[in-house]
Phi, psi and omega in degrees: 000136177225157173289059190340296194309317195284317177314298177276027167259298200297330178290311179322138176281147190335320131353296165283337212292144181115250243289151185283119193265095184304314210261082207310161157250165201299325158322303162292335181278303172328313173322295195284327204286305205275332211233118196274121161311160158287353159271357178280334181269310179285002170276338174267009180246298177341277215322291182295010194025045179286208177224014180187112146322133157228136170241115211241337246181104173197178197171119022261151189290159180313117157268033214169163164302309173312345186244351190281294185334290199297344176258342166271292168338334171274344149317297195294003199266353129282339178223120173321340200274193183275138124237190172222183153222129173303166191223149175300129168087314148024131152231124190270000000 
């Protein structure tokens, strides 16, 4: 699971950041093809009607409570069930 948008924000120069790139580079079209947003996961956990998410892969990892919140709230606005975000050694 990745923020796409905020990974290639954060990449962009200081400058750029906002404007709009019409033309993906081939990193941003991997970014979306490979790699699922966080309302994307909670639409494949709805879907699969499991009752609980561990997110083992995600980027960039939480530097904080404020950014774990925000990848879990964008879950949860599809899917109701428990998540977590894994932690290394972790046991689910």
């Amino acid at each position: 699971m990745i923020d796409v948008d905020g990974v290639l924000g954060a990449m962009r120069p200081a400058g750029a950041r906002g404007a709009a790139n019409p033309t993906p580079t081939g990193f941003e079209w991997h970014m979306h093809a490979h790699h699922m947003t966080p309302s994307q996961v909670g639409d494949l956990a709805k879907a699969a009607e499991v009752k609980r998410v561990v997110i083992t892969h995600f980027a960039p990892n939480p530097t904080g409570p404020e950014q774990a919140r925000r990848y879990l709230d964008a879950i949860h606005t599809q899917f109701p069930g428990g998540v977590q975000l894994g932690a290394d050694l972790g046991r689910y």
